[in-house]
N, C-alpha and C positions, 0 to 999 in steps of 0.2 A: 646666403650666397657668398662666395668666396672671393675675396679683393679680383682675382683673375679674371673671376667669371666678370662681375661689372666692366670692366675694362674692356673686354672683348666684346660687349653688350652695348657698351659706348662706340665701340666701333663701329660696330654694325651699323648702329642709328647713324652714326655719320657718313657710311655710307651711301644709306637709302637719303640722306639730303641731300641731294643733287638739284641744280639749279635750271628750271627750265626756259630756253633763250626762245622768246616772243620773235614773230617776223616786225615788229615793230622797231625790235631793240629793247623793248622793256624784258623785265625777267620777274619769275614768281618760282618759289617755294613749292618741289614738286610735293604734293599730296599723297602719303599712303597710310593704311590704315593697320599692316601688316607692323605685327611685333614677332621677337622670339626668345623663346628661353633658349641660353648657352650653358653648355656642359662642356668641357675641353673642347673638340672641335666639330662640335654637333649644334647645329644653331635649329632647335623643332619650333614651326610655326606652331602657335598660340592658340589658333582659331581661322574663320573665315575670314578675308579680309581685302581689300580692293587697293589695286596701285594704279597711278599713271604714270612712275616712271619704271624703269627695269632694276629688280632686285638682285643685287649683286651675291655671289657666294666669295666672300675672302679664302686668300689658299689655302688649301688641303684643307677645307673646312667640308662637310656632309648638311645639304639642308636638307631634311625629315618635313615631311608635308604634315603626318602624324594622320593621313586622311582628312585633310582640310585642303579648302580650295581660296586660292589666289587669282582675283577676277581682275584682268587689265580694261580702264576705262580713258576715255578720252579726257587729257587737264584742257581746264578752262582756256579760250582762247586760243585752243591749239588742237594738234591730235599727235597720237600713242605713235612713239617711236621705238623702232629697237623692237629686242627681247624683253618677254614678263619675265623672265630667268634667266640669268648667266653669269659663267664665270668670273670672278676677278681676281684670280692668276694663274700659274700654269696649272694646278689641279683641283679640282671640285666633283663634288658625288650629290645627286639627286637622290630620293626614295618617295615613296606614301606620299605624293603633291597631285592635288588635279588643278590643273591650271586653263583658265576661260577667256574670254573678252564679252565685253557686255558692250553694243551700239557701236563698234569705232566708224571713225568716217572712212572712208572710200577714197583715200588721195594715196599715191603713188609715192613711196620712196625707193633709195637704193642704200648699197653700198652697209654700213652698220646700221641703219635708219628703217633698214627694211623689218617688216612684222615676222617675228618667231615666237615660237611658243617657250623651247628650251633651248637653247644655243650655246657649246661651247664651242669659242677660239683662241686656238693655240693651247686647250688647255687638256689632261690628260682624264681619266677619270670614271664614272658611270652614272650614267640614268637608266632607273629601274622602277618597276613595282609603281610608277606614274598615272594619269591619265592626263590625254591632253587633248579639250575638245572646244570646239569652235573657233581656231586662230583663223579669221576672216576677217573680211571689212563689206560684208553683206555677198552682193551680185557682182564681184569688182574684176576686172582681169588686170592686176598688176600682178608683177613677177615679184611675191611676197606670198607671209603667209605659211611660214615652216611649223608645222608643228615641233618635230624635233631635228637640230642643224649643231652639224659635226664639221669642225673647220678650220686647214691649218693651212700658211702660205708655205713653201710657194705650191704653186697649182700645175705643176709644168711636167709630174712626171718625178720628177728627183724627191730626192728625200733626206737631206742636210737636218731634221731632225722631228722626227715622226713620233706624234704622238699616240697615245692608245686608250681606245675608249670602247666601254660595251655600253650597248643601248640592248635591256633585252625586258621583257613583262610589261612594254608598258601596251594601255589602249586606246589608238589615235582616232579621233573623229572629227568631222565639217572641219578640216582645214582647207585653206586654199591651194596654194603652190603645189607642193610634197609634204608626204606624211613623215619619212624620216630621210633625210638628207646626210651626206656623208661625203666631204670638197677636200681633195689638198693633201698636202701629207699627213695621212691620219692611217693608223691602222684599226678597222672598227670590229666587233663581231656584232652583228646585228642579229639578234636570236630569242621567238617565242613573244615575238608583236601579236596584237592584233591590230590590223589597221585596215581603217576605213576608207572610203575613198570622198575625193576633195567635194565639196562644198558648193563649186563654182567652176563645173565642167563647163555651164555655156558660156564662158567667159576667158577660158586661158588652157590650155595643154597641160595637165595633170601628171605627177607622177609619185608613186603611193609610197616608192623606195630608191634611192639614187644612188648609185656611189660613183664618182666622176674627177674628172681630173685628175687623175694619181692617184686617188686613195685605194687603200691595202684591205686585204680583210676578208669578209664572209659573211653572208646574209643565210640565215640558215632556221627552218622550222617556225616563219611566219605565218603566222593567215592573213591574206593580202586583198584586199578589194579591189579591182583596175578600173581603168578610167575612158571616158572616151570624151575627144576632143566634140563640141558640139559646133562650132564656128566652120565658118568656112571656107579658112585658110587650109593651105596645107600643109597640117600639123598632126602628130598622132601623143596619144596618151598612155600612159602604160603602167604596167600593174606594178614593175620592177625594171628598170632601167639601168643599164651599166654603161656609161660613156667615158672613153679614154681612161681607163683604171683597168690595169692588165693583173694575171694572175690570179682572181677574187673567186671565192668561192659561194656557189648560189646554190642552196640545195634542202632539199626535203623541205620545200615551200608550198604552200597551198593559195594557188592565186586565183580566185573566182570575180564574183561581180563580172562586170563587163567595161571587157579592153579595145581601145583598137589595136594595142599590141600585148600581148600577156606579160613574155619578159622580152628585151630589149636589147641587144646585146651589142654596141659598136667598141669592140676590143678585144683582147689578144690575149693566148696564154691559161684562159679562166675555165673552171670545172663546175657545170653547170649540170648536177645528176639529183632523178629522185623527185622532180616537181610535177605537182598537178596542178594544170593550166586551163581553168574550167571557163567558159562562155556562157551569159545565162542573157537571156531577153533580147530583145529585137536593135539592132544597130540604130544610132541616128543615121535622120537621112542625110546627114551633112557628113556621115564619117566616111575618110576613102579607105581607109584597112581596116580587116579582120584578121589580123595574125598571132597566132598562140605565142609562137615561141622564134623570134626573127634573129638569127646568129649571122653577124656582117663582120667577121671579125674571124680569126684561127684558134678555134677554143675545145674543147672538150667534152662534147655535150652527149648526155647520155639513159637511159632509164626515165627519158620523161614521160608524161602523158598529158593530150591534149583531146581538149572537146570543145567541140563545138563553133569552132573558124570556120570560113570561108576558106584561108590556107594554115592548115595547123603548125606546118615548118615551112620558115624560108631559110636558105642556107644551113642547112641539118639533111646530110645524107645517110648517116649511117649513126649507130650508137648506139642501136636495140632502142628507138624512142618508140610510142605507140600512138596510134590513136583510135581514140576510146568513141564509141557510136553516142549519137546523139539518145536520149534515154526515149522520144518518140518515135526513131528507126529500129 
C-alpha cells in the first residue's frame, strides 16, 4: 500500500472516531465495525459491518458498498442519531451500499439528530446503484426516518448557491418518513428509483418522494408505491409530493400502491407529463381522500393517466389527461 493510501486510511479511522455525549455527561467511544480499503479517492467497504455512529464520506471522496451492507445499531446507553451515511464536505458520491437498522428505539429527534439513511448537506454529488431498507424505529410516528435526504440551506426559494445532485438506481424500502427527500437549494434529478412505500403508515403521513422548499430539478421514470395516512387526523399521504419548489419536472413515473393522494402538487411553474397514477386495494377507513393527481398550484399538467380514485383530478382541466376504467368495470 502506498504512503498516501495509509494516510487517507488514517483518516478515515479518525473520522469514524467520534465521541458519543451521554444525557449524563459521561461520554464513550462510538462503536463500529465498518473498515475500508483506499485507492485515491475511492474508500470500498471491506465487508458487512455494524455502526452506531454516522459514517462520514471526506470530500470528493466515492464510498463503494462493493455490495455489502452497513447495519446502523443503537450504542450503549443511548440511541442512533443522525444519518448511517453522510457527507463530510461539499462533495460525495455513493454506489453498491445496502444500508439497514437493526432494533433502534423509538425516541423522537430533530434537526441533524433526526434518522436518515443517506443524507447529503450542503453537499454536491450522487447516490446510485444503492439499497436502502428499513430506516425505522419499529411503529413510531416521529417526523424522521429518510431513507434517502437531499439538503441545502436556505429553504426559502432563493438560490445563493445550489447544489447538484442525482439520486437515481437505487431500491428503497420500510422507511418511515420519505423515501427520497429533496429540501433547499438543491437541484436533483431523481430518476429510475424503485420505491417502496413507508413502513409506519399508521403512525404518521408518508411521502414516498418530496421535493419542497425551493428545490430544483426532476423526478423522472420512477416506480413509486403511495401511501395512505391511517390516523385520524387530517392528513393525507402521497405517492410523490411537490411542495413550494416551482418549475420541477415530474414525469414518466409509475405510481401505484395506494395513495390518499397519487402526486401532490402545491406549486407553480412545473411540467407534470406522461405518469401512471394507479390505485390498488380498499382505502382506510380513517383516510378522507382519494385523489390521483391533486394540482393546487399553475402548473403544466398533461398526458397523464389515472385509475382508480374516487376523484382522479383535482385542479387539472385540460392537458389530454385520461382516465383509465377500473380493470373490474
Amino acid at each position: 500500500m502506498k504512503t498516501n493510501t495509509k494516510k487517507l486510511y488514517v483518516t478515515i479511522l479518525l473520522l469514524l472516531a467520534t465521541l458519543v455525549f451521554f444525557w449524563d455527561g459521561s461520554t464513550a467511544r462510538a462503536a463500529t465495525t465498518c473498515t475500508f480499503t483506499v485507492v485515491d479517492n475511492t474508500m470500498t467497504l471491506d465487508g458487512d459491518c455494524t455502526t452506531d455512529v454516522t459514517i462520514l464520506i471526506p470530500d470528493g471522496f466515492t464510498l463503494d458498498g462493493y455490495g455489502h451492507t452497513i447495519t446502523a445499531m443503537d450504542p450503549g446507553g443511548s440511541h442512533f442519531v443522525g444519518a448511517i451515511v453522510a457527507n463530510g464536505g461539499s462533495t460525495a458520491y455513493v454506489k453498491n451500499l445496502t444500508v439497514t437498522t437493526s432494533g433502534l428505539s423509538n425516541i423522537c429527534d430533530a434537526g441533524t439528530e433526526r434518522l436518515r439513511g443517506i443524507m447529503f448537506e450542503g453537499a454536491s454529488g450522487s447516490i446510485t446503484h444503492n439499497t436502502v431498507t428499513g430506516i425505522n424505529q419499529g411503529p413510531s410516528g416521529c417526523q424522521e426516518g429518510n431513507a434517502i435526504e437531499v439538503r441545502n440551506a436556505p429553504f426559502d426559494g432563493t438560490h445563493p448557491g445550489t447544489v447538484t445532485v442525482e439520486v437515481a438506481h437505487n431500491k428503497l424500502s420500510d422507511w418511515q418518513k420519505t423515501g427520497i427527500v429533496a429540501n433547499g437549494d438543491v437541484d436533483v434529478s431523481i430518476h429510475h428509483n424503485a420505491i417502496g412505500a413507508s413502513a409506519t403508515q399508521d403512525n404518521l403521513a408518508a411521502n414516498s418522494i418530496q421535493l419542497g422548499f425551493g428545490a430544483k430539478g426532476s423526478a423522472t421514470n420512477n416506480n413509486v408505491d403511495g401511501n395512505q395516512w391511517k390516523g385520524t387526523s387530517d392528513y393525507a399521504a402521497s405517492g410523490i409530493l411537490v411542495y413550494l419548489a416551482d418549475t420541477v419536472n415530474v414525469s414518466n413515473n409509475n405510481v401505484g400502491g395506494n395513495s390518499d393522494v397519487g402526486i401532490f402538487v402545491i406549486s407553480d411553474s412545473g411540467t407534470y407529463a406522461n405518469n401512471r397514477v394507479f390505485d390498488d386495494g380498499p382505502d382506510h377507513p380513517n383516510s378522507s381522500y382519494d385523489i390521483g393527481f391533486g394540482n393546487y398550484g399553475n402548473n403544466s399538467v398533461t398526458n397523464n393517466k389515472v385509475r382508480g380514485f374516487d376523484t382522479p383530478y383535482e385542479g387539472v382541466d385540460d392537458g389530454k389527461n385520461k382516465v383509465i376504467p377500473d380493470p373490474q368495470s
